[in-house]
C-alpha positions as CSV (number, residue, x, y, z in Angstrom):
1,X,39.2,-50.2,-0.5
2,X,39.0,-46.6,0.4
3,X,36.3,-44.9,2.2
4,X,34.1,-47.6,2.9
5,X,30.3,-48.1,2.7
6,X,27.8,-51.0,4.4
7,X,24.2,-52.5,2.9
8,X,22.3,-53.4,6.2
9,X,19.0,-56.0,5.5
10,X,16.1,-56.9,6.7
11,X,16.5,-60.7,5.4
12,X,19.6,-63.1,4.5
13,X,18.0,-64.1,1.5
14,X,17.8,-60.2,0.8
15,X,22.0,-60.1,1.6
16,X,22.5,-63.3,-0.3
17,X,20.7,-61.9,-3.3
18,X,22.3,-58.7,-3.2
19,X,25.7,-60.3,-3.2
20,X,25.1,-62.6,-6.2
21,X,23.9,-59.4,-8.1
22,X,26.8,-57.1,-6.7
23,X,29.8,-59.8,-7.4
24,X,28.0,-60.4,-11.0
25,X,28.6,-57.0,-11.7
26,X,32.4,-57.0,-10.9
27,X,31.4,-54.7,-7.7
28,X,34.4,-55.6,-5.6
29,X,32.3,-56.8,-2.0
30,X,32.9,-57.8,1.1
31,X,30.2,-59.9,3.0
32,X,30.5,-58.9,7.4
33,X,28.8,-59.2,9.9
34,X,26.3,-56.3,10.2
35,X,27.6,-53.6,12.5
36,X,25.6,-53.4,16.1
37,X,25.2,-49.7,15.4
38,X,22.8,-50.4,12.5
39,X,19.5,-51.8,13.5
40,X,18.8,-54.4,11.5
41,X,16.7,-57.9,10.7
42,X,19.8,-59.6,9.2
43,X,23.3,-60.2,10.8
44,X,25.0,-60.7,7.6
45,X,26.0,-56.8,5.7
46,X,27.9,-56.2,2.6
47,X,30.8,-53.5,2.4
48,X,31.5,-52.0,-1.1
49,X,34.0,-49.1,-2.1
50,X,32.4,-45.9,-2.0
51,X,33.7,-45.5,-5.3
52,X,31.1,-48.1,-6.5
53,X,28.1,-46.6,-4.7
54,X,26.1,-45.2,-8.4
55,X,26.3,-48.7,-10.1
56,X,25.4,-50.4,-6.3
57,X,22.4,-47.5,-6.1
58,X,21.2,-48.8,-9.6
59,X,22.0,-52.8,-9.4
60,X,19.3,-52.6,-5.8
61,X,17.0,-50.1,-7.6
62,X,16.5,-52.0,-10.6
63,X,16.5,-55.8,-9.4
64,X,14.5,-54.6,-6.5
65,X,16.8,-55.5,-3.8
66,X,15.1,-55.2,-0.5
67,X,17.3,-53.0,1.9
68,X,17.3,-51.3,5.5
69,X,19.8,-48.8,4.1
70,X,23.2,-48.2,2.9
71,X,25.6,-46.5,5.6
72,X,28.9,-45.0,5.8
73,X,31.0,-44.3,8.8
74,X,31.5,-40.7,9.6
75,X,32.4,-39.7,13.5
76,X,32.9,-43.2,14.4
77,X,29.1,-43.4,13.9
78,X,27.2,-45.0,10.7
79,X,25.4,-42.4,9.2
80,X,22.4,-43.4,6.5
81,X,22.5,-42.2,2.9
82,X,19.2,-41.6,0.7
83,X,18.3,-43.9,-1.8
84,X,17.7,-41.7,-5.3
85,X,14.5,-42.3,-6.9
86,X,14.3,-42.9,-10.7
């Protein structure tokens, strides 16, 4: 993996969800522990390729995945990214 992107949460169960979806898509993931930059209810984050971030964008939009953002590093400091509406 390249440049590298983070999905904070608000709830494991939210993460743990997210992860099943993500890995049944073939979205190559890795599940960490959530960076102590990003304020967030759940300790548990998932890194993904930026590559990957349309079909992650769509798989959270459409099965409704509840997140506190998706983040990428710039800086040395995790910067948030908007979430596009459809």
């Amino acid at each position: 993996m390249e440049s590298l992107m983070v999905i904070a949460f608000d709830s494991t169960q939210q993460a743990l969800r997210a992860e099943m979806l993500l890995e049944y898509a073939d979205i190559e993931i890795d599940i960490r522990p959530t960076p102590k930059e990003i304020t967030a209810g759940c300790a548990l984050s998932i890194e993904f390729d930026a590559a990957e971030l349309e079909r992650v964008q769509n798989i959270i939009r459409t099965e409704q995945v509840e997140i506190r953002g998706i983040y990428f590093q710039k800086n040395g400091k995790y910067v948030t990214i908007d979430m596009p509406e459809r």
